[in-house]
PDB file of N, CA, C and O in Angstrom:
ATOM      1  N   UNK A   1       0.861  -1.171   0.000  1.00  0.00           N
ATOM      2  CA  UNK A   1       0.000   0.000   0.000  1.00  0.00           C
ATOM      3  C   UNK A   1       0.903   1.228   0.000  1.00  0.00           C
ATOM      4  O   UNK A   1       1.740   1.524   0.853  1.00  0.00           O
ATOM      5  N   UNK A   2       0.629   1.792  -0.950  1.00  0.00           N
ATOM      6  CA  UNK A   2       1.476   3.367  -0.866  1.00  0.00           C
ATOM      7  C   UNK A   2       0.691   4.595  -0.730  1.00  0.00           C
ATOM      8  O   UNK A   2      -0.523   4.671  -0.919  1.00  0.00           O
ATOM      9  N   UNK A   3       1.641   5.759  -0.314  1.00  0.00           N
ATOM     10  CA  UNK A   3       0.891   6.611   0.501  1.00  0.00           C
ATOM     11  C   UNK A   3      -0.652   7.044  -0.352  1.00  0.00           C
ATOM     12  O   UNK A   3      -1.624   7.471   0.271  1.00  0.00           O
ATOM     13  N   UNK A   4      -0.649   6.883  -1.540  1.00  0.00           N
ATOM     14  CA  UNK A   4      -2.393   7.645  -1.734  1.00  0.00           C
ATOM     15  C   UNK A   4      -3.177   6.360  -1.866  1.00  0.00           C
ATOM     16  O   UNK A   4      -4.392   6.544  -1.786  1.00  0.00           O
ATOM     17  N   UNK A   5      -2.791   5.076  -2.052  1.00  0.00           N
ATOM     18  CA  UNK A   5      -3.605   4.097  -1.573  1.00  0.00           C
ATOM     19  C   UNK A   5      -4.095   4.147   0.015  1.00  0.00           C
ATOM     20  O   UNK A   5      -5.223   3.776   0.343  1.00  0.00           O
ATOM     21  N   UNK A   6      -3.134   4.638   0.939  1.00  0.00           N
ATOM     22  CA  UNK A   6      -3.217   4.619   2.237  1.00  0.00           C
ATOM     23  C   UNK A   6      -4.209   5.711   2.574  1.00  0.00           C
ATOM     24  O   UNK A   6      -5.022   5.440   3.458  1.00  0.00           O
ATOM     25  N   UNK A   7      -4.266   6.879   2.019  1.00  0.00           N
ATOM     26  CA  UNK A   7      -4.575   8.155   1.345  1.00  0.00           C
ATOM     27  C   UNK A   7      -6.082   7.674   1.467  1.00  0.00           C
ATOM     28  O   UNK A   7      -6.681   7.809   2.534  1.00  0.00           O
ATOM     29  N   UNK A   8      -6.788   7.009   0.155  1.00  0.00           N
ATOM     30  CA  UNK A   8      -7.474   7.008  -0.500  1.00  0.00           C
ATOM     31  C   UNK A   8      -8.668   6.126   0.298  1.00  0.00           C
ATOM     32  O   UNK A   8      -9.875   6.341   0.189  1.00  0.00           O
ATOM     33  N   UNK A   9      -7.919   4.880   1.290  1.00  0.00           N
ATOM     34  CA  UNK A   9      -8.383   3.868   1.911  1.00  0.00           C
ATOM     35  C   UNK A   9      -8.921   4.598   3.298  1.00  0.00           C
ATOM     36  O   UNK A   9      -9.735   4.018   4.017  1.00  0.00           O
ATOM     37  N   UNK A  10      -8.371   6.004   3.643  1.00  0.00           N
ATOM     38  CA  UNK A  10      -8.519   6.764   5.235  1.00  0.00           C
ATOM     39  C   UNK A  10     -10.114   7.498   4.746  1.00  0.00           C
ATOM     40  O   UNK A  10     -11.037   7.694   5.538  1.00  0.00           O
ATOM     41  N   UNK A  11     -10.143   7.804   3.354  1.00  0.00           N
ATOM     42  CA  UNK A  11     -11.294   8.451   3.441  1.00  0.00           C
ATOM     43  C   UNK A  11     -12.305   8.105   2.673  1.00  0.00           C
ATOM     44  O   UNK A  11     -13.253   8.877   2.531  1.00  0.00           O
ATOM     45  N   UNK A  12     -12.266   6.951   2.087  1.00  0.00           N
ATOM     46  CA  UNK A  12     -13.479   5.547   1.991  1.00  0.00           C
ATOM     47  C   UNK A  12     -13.972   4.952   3.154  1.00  0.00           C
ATOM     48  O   UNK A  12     -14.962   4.222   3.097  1.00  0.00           O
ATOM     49  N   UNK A  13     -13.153   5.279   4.637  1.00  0.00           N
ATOM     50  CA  UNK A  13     -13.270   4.984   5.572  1.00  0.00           C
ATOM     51  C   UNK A  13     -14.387   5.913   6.191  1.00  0.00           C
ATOM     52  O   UNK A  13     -15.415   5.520   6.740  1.00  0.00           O
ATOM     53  N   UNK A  14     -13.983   7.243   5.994  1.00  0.00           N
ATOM     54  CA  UNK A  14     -14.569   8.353   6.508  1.00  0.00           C
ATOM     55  C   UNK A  14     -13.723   9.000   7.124  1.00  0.00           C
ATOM     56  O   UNK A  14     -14.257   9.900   7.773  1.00  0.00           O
ATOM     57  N   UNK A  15     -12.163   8.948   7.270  1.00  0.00           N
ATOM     58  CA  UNK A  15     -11.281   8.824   8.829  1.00  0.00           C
ATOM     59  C   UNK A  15     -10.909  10.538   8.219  1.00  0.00           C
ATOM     60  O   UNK A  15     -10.783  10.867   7.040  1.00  0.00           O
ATOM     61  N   UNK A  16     -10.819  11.244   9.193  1.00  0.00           N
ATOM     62  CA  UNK A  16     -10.687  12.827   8.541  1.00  0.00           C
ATOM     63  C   UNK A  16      -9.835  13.129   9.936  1.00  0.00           C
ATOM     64  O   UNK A  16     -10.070  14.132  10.608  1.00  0.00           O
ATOM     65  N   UNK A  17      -8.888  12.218  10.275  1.00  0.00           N
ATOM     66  CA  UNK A  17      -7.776  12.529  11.653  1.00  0.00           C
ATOM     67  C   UNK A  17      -6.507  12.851  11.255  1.00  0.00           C
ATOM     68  O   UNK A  17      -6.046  11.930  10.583  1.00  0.00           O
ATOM     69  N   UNK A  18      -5.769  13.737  11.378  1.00  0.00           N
ATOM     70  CA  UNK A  18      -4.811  14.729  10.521  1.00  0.00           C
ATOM     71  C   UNK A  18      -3.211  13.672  10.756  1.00  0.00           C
ATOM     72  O   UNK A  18      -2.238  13.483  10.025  1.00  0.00           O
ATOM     73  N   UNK A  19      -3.676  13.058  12.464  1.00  0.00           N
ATOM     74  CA  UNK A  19      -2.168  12.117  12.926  1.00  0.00           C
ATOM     75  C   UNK A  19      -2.594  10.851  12.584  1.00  0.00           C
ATOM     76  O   UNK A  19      -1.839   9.951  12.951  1.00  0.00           O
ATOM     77  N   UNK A  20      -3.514  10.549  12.032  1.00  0.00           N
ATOM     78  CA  UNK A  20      -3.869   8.936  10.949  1.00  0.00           C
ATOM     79  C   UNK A  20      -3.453   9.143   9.900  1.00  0.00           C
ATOM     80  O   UNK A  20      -2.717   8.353   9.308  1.00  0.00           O
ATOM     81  N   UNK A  21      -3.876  10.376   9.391  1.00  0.00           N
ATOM     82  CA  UNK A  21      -3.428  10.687   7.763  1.00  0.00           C
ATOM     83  C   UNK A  21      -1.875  11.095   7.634  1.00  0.00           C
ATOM     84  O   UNK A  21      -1.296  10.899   6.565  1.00  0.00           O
ATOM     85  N   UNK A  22      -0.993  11.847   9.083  1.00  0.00           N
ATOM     86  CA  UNK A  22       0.119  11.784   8.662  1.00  0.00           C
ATOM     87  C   UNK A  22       0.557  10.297   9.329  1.00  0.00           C
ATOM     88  O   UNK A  22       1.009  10.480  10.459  1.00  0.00           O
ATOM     89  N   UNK A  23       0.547   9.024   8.980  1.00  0.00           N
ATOM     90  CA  UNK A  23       1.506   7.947   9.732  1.00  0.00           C
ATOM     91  C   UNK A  23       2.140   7.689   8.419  1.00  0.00           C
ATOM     92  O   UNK A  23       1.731   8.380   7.486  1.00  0.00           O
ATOM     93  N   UNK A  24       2.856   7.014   8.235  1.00  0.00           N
ATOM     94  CA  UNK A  24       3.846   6.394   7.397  1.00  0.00           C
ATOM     95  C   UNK A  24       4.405   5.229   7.750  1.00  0.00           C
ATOM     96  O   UNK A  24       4.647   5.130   8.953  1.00  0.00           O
ATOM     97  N   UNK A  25       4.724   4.189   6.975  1.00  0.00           N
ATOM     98  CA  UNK A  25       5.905   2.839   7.488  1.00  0.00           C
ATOM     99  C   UNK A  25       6.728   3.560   8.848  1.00  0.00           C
ATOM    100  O   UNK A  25       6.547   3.411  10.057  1.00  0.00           O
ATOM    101  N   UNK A  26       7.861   4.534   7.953  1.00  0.00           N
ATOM    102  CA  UNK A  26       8.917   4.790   8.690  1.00  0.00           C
ATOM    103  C   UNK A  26       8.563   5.843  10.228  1.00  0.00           C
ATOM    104  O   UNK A  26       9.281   6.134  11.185  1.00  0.00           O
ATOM    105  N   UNK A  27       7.349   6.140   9.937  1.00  0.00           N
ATOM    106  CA  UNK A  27       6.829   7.222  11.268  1.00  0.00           C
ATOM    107  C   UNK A  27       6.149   6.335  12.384  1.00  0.00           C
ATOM    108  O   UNK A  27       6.121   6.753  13.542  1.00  0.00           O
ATOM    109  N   UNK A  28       5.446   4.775  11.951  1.00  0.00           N
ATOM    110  CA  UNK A  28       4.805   4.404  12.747  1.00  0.00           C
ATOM    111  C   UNK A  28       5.260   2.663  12.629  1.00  0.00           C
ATOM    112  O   UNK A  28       5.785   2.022  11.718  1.00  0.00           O
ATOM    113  N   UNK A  29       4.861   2.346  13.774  1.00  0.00           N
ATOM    114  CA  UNK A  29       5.305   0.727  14.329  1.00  0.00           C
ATOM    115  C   UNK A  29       4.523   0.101  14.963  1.00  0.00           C
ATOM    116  O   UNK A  29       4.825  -1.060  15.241  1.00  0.00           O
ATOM    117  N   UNK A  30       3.183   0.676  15.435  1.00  0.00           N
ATOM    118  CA  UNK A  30       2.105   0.582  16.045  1.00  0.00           C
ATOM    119  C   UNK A  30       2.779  -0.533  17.324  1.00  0.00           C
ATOM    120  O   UNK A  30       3.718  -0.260  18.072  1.00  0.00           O
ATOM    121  N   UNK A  31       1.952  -1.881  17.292  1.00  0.00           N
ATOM    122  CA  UNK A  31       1.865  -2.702  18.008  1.00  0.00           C
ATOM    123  C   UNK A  31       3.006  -4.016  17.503  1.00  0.00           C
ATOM    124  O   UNK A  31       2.898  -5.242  17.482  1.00  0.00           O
ATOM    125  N   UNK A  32       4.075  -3.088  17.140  1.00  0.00           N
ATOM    126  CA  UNK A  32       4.976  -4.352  16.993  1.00  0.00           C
ATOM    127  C   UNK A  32       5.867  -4.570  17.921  1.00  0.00           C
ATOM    128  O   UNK A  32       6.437  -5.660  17.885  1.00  0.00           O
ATOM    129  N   UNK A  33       6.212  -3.636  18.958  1.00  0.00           N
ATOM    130  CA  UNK A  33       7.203  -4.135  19.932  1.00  0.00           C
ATOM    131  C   UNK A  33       6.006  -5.495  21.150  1.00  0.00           C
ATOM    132  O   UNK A  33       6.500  -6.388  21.838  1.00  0.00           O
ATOM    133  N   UNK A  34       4.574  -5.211  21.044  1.00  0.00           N
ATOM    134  CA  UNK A  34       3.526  -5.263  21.848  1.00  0.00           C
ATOM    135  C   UNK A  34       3.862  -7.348  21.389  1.00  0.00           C
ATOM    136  O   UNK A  34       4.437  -8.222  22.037  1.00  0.00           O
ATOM    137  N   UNK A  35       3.306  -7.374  20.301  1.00  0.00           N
ATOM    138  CA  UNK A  35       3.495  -8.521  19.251  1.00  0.00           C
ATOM    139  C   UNK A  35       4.432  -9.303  19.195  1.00  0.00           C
ATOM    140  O   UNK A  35       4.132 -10.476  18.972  1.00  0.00           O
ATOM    141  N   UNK A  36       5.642  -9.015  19.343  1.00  0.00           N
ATOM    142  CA  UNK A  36       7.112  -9.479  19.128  1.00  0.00           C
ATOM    143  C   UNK A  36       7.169 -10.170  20.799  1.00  0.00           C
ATOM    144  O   UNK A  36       7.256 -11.364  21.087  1.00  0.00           O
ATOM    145  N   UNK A  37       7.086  -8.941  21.780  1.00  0.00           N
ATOM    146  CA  UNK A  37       6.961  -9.408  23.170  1.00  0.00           C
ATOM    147  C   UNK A  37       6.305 -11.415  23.554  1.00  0.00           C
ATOM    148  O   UNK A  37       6.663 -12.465  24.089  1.00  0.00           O
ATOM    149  N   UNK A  38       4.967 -10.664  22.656  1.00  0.00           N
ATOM    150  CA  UNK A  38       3.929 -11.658  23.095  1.00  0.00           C
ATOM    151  C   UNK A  38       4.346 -12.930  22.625  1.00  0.00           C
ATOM    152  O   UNK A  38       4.132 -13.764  23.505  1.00  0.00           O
ATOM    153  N   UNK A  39       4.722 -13.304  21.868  1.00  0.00           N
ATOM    154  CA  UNK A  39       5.062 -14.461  20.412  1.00  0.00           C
ATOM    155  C   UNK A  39       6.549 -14.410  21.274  1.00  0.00           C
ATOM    156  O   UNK A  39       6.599 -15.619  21.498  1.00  0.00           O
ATOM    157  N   UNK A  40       7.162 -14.143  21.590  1.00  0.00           N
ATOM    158  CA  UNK A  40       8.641 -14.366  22.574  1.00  0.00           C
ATOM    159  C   UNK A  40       8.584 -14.958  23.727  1.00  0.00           C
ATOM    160  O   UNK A  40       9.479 -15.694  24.144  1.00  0.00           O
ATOM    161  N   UNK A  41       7.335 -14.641  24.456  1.00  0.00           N
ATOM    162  CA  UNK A  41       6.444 -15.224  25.519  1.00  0.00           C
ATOM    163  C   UNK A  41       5.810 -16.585  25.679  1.00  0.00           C
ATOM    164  O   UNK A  41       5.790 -17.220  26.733  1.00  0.00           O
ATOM    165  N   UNK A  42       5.238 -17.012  24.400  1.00  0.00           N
ATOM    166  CA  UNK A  42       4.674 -17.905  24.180  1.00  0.00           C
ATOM    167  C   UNK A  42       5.640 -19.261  23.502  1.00  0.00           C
ATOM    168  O   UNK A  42       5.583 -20.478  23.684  1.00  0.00           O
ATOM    169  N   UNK A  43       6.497 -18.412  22.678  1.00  0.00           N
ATOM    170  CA  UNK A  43       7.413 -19.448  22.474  1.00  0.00           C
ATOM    171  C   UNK A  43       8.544 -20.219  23.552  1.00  0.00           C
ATOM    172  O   UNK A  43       9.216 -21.233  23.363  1.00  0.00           O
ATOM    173  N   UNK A  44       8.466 -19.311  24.748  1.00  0.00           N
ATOM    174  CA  UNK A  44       8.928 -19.582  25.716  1.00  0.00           C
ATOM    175  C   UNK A  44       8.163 -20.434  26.414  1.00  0.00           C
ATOM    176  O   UNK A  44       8.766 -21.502  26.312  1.00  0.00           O
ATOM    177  N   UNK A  45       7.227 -20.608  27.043  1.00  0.00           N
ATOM    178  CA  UNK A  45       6.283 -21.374  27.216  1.00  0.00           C
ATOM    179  C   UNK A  45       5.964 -22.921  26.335  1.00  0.00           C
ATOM    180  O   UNK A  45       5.491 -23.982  26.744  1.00  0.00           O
ATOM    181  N   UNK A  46       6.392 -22.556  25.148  1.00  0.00           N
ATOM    182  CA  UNK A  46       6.128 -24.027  24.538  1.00  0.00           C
ATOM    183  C   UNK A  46       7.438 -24.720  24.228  1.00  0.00           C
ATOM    184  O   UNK A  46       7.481 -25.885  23.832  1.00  0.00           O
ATOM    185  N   UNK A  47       8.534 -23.938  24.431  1.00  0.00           N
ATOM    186  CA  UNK A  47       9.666 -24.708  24.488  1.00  0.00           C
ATOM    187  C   UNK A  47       9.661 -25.369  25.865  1.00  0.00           C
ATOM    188  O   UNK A  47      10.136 -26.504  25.906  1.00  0.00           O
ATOM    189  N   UNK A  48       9.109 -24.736  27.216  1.00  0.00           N
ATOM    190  CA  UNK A  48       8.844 -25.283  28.284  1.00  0.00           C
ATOM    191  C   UNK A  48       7.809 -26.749  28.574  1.00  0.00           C
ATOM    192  O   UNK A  48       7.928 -27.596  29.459  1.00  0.00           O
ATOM    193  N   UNK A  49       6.911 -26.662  27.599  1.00  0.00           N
ATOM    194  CA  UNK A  49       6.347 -27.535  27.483  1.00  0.00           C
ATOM    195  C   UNK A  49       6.741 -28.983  26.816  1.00  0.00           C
ATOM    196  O   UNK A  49       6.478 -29.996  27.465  1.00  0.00           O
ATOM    197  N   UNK A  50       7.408 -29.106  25.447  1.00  0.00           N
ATOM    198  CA  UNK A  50       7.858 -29.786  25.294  1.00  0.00           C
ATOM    199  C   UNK A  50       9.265 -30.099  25.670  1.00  0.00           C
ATOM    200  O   UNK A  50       9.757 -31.179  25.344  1.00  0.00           O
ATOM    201  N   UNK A  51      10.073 -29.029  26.473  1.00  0.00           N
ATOM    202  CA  UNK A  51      11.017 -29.731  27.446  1.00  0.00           C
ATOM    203  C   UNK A  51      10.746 -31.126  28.388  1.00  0.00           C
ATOM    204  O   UNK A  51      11.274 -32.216  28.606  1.00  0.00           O
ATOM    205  N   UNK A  52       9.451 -30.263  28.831  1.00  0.00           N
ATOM    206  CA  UNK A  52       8.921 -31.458  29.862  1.00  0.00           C
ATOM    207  C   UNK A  52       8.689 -32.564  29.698  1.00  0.00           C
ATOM    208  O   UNK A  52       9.091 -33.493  30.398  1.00  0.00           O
ATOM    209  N   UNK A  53       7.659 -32.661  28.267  1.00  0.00           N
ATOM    210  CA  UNK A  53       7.380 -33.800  27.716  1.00  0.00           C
ATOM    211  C   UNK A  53       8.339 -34.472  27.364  1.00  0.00           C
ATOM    212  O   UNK A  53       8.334 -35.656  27.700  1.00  0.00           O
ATOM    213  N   UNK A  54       9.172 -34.089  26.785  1.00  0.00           N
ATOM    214  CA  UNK A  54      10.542 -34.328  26.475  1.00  0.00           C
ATOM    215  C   UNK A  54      10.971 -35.536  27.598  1.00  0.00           C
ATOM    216  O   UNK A  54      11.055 -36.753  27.435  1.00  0.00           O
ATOM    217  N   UNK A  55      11.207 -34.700  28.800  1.00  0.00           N
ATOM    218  CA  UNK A  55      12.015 -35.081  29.370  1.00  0.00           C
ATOM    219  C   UNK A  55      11.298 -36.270  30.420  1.00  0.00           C
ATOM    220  O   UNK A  55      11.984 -36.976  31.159  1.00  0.00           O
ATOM    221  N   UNK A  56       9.500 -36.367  30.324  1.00  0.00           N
ATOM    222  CA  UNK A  56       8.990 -37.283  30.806  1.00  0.00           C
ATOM    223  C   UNK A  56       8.991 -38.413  30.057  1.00  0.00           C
ATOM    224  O   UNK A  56       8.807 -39.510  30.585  1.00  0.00           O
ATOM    225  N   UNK A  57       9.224 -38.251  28.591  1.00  0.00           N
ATOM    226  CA  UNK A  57       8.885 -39.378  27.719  1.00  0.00           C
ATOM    227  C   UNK A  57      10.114 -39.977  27.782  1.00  0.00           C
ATOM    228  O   UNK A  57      10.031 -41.171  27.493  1.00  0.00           O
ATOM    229  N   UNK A  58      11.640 -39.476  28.147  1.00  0.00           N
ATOM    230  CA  UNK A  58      12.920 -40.389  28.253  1.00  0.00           C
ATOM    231  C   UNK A  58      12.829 -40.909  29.599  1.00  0.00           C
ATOM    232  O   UNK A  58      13.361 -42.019  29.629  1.00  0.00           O
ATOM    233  N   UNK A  59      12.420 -40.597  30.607  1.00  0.00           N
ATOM    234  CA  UNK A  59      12.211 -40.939  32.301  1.00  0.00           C
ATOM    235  C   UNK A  59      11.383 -42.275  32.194  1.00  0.00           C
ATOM    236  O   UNK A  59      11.588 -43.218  32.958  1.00  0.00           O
ATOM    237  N   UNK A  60      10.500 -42.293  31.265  1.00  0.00           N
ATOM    238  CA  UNK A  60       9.329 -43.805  30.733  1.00  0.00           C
ATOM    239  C   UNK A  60      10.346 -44.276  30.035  1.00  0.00           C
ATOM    240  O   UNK A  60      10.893 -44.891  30.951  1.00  0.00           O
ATOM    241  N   UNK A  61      10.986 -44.451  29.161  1.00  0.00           N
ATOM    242  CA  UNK A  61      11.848 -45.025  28.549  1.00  0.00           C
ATOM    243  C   UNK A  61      12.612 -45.517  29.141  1.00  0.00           C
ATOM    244  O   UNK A  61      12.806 -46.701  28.866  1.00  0.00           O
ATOM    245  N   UNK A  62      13.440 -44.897  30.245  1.00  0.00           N
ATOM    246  CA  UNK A  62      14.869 -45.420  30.910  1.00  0.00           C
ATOM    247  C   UNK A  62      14.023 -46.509  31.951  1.00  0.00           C
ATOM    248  O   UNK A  62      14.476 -47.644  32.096  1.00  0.00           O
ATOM    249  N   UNK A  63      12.548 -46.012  32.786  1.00  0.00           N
ATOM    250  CA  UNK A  63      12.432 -46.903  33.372  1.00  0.00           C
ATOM    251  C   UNK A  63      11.813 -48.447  33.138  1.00  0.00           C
ATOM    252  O   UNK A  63      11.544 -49.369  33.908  1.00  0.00           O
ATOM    253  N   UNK A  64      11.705 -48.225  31.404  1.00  0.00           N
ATOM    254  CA  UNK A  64      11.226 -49.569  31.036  1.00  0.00           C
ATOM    255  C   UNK A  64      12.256 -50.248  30.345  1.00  0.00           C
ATOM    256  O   UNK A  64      12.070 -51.238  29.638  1.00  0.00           O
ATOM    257  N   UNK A  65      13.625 -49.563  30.613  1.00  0.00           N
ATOM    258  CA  UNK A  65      14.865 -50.588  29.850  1.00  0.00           C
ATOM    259  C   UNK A  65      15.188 -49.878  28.531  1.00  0.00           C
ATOM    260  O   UNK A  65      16.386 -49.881  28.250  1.00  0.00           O
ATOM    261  N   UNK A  66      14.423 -49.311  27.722  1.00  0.00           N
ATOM    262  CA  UNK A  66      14.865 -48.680  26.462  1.00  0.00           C
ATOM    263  C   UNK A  66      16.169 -48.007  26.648  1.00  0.00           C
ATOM    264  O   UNK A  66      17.009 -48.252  25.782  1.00  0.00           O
ATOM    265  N   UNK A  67      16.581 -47.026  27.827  1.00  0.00           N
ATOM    266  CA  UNK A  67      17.581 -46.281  27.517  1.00  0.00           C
ATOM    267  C   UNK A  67      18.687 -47.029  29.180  1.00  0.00           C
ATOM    268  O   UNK A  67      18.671 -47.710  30.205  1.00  0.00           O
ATOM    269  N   UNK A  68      19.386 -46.264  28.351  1.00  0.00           N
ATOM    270  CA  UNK A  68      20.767 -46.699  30.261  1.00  0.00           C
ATOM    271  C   UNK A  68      20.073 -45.738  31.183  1.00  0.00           C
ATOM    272  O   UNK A  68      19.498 -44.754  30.716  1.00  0.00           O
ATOM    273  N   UNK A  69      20.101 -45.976  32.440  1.00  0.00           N
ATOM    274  CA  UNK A  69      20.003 -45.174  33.609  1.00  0.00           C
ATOM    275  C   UNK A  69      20.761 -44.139  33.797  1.00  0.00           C
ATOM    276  O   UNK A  69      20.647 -43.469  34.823  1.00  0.00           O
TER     277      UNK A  69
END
C-alpha cells in the first residue's frame, strides 16, 4: 500500500484525523514491539512444554529398559 492508496483507503473509511493521515511505514510501528513481546512469551512457554514432555517421555523409557540409567 502506498501513501495515496493509504490516502485514498482513510477516506473511503470516513477517517478525517490529521495524525492517521500523517503515519507512514517509517513514522509508525504501532503494536509491533507489543506482538514481538507476546510471540517471545509464548514461544517460551512451549519450548517449556515440550522440554517437559521431552524429558517425561525419556524418564518412561529409561524406566522400562529402552535407555541406560
Amino acid at each position: 500500500m502506498n501513501a495515496e492508496d493509504y490516502g485514498r483507503a482513510l477516506g473511503e473509511l470516513g477517517v478525517n484525523d490529521d495524525a492517521l493521515r500523517a503515519l507512514s511505514p517509517g513514522k509508525y510501528i504501532g503494536y509491533a514491539r507489543e506482538l514481538v513481546m507476546n510471540c517471545v512469551s509464548h514461544c517460551k512457554y512451549v519450548l517449556e512444554v515440550v522440554k517437559s514432555r521431552v524429558n517425561y517421555e525419556v524418564n518412561t523409557m529409561k524406566s522400562l529398559g529402552f535407555l541406560e540409567q
